[in-house]
Every structure is written in C-alpha cells, then in structure tokens.
N, C-alpha and C positions, 0 to 999 in steps of 0.2 A: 579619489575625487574626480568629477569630472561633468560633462554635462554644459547645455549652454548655457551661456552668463544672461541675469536677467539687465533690463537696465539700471537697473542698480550700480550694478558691477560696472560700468562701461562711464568711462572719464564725464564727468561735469556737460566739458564743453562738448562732445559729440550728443551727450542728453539735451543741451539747448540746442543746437543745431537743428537736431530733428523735429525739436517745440518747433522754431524759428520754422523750419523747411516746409513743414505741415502747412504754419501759417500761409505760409506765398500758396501752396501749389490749391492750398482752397482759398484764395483769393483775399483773403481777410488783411494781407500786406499787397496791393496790389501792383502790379510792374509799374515803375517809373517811382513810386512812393519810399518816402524814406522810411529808414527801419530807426525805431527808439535807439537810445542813445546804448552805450555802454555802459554807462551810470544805469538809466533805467533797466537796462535787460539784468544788470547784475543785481537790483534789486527787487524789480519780480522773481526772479528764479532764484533770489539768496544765495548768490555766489558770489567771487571775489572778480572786479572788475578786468583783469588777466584772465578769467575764466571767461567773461563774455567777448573780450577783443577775441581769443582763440577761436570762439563758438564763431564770430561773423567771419572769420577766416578761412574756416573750414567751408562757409559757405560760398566766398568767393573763388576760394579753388577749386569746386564744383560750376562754377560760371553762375551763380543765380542772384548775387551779391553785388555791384561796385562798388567800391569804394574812391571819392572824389575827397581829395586831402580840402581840408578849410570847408568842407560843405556838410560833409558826413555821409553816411553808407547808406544804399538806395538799391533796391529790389530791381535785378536788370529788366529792360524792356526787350521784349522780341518781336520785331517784326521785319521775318527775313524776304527777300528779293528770292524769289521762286524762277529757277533755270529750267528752262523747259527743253528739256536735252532733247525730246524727240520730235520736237517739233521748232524749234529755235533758228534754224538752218534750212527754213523751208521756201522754196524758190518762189512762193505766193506773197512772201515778205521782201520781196526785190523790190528797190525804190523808194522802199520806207525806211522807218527807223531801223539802226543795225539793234541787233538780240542784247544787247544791253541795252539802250535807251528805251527799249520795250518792255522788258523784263521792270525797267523801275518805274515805267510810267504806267500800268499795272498797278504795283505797289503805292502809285501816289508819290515816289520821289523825283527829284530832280538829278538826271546823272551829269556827270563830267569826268572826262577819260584826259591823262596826262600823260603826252608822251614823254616817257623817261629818256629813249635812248634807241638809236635805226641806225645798226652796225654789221657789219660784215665778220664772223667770230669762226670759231669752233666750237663744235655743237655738247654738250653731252652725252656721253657712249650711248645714254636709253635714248637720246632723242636722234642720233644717228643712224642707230639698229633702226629706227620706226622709218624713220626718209630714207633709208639708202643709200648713204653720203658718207664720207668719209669725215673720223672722229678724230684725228689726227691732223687736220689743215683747216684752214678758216671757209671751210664749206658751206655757211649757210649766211643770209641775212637772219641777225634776232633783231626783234622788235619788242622794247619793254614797255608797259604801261603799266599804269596805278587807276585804278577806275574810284570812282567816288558815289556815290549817293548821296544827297543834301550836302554834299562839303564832309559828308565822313568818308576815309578811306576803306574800301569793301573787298579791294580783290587786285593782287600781282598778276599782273597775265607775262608772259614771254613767247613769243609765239617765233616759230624759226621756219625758214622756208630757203628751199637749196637754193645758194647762190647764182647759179647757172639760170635759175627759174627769176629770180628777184632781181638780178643785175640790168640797170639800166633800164629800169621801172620806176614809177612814185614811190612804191614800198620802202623806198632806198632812203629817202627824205623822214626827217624829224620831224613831223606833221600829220595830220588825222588825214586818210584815205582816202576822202571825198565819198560820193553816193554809193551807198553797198558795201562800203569798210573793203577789208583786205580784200572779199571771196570777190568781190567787184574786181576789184584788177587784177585776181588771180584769173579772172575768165576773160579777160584783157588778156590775156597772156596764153590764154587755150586751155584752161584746166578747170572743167565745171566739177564741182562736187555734186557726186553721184550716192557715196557712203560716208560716214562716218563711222569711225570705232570710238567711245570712250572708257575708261577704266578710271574709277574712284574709289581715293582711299582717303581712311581720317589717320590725320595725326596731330602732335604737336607742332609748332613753328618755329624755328631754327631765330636766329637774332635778329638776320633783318627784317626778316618776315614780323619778327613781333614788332619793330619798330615802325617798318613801310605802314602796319596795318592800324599802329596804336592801340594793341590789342591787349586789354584788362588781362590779369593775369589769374590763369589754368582754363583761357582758353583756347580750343582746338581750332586746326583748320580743315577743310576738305580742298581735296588736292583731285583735280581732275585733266588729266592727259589726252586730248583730242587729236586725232589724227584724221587728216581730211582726205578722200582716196577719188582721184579722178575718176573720165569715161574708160580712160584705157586699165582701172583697176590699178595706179599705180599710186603712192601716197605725194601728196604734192606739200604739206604744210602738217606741221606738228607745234598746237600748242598747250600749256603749261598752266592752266588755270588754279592760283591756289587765292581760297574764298575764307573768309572769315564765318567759321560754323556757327557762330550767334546771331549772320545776318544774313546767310544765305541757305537756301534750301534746294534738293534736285527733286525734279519730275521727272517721270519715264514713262510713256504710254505709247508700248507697240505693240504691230499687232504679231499671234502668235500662229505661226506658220502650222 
C-alpha cells in the first residue's frame, strides 16, 4: 500500500483549517473580522466542537488567527512598518525624524520609543567580534529600548557602542538622544557613518522577547544585526534589532556594482 493520502485521509481539523485558511486568504473572512463561533464552525462542517477549537489553533500557530479570551477568535490584521534598510541611514535625513519615527509616520502610526536602560555592560562574544572590544570586561555602553507604534510594542533594539567612544557622552544618560538619535552624537564624537553591514534572520522568540513584544502565539521575529563602520573603515556601533514579523517588514534597494 502506499501512495498520497487524499483529504480524506488527513485529521478533521487540518480539513477545516484549510476550509478556514482558503477563506481568509480570499478575503471572504477579512483581517480584523471575527471568525464564527466554534459552535458554528463545528456545525457547518459536522464535527465535534474539539474538532473545531483544534481547527482555529492550528490556525493560530500559523500567525493568521488571534485569539482574544472573552471576545472570540479574529482573522489577524497586517499592516507592518516597512524598514528601509538602504536608505534609513541616509545623511539627507539629518535633522529630521530619526528612521523609526519616519518609518511609522509612513505607515500612518504614531511612534514612541522607551528607554529601558544606558549602562556600561559586557558585550556578547557576536557583538564583540563585530566592534572589536573585548568580551570579557564591561567594554561597551548598551542602550536598551522597546519601540511602540500606536502604544503597540513592535521592536527590542540594544544597541552597544565601545565604552571608550560612549564614555562621558549623552549616550551614557537614560534618555532619548536629542536631534539625529545616537548617529547625531556619535559624529559629536568624530565617527560619521560611512557603511553599514546588516545580516537578517527569522526565528522564533525566546521568553522575554515574547513577553517585551506581547506577541500572539506561533509568531516569529526577524532579528536584524547592524553594524555602523566609520570614515577610517573601522566599526564604531553594533546594534541588535529584533522586530516582530507580523508588524514589520525589510526593504533593500541597491545598487549593483
């Protein structure tokens, strides 16, 4: 015997699911709108009401689903804040809004950045390799924030910058950075960004991460590494951008040599 299973063969609730998932993705449940009850799903489709909770579960764990206790289960909304990696960091935007407050006023939100925490630490060995700094002594200032949009939280940043560069700076203070964010008083200090490198990866969220970000559950984040490299080619700032994947989006447009 052998051969692939029709759907037939294949559990109840993965055959609602993919009823259910058709529905959304051709609009006919549209984001933000609630989904029929459990009662109801398990009665269109003549199943046992355990067969329909599974069915919207499966679909939550795919990110398409929320479920809101006392309200009922609701077809998520997306509409993420778009990072324009290659052009975000562009010296034409001195003055103005820092690359977050742009990026969501764009989008039509309201942002707001909290500083968590402006401390003198030891770095993590990747983010030590990338500055140059030694992983074993409290060599760097970290700066932690929780960034927001509309009052939702959207994105951990940690951004770490050598001690020796940071020390006896504004950077050092529990406070927003005044005009131009950090890159402003890193060229206060003589270190204009010239390059940047980034590297982006998806994954899951580790605990605080799901909790900092109050993030529905089976969804991912994108974890993006920025390293900022002076005139003299030397890296001056390393940081740590981890974004919530249902709300945020990357752009890339360079050109190719």
């Amino acid at each position: 015997m052998g051969g692939n299973l029709s759907a037939q063969d294949e559990p109840a609730s993965k055959r609602v699911a993919a009823a259910l998932r058709g529905r959304i993705e051709k609009g006919e449940l549209a984001a933000g709108s609630k989904l029929p009850s459990e009662r109801e799903i398990a009665s269109e489709y003549e199943i046992a009401r355990t067969t329909a909770s599974a069915a919207i579960r499966l679909l939550e764990q795919e990110g398409l689903v929320l479920r809101q206790h006392g309200r009922g289960n609701f077809v998520r909304e997306t509409s993420p804040l778009i990072r324009l990696g290659g052009d975000r960091y562009s010296r034409k935007y001195r003055g103005g809004p820092t690359p977050f407050r742009r990026e969501c006023e764009r989008a039509g939100l309201t942002p707001r950045v909290e500083v968590l925490a402006a401390e003198q630490a030891r770095p993590p060995i990747e983010i030590a390799q990338r500055l140059g700094v030694d992983s074993f002594t409290e060599s760097v200032l970290q700066r932690s924030n929780l960034y927001f949009a509309d009052d939702e939280p959207v994105q951990v940043v940690n951004t770490y910058i050598p001690w020796a560069v940071a020390e006896g700076t504004p950077l050092v203070e529990r406070k927003q950075t005044g005009k131009d964010g950090i890159y402003g008083r890193l060229e206060d200090c003589g270190h204009i960004m010239t390059t940047i490198r980034e590297e982006v990866t998806a994954r899951m969220p580790d605990h605080r991460e799901r909790e900092m970000l109050a993030l529905p559950g089976g969804t991912p984040v994108l974890q993006v590494i920025h390293t900022s490299i002076d005139q003299n080619q030397s890296p001056f700032e390393v940081t740590r951008f981890v974004l919530r994947a249902d709300r945020n989006g990357l752009l890339y447009q360079l050109a190719v040599d």
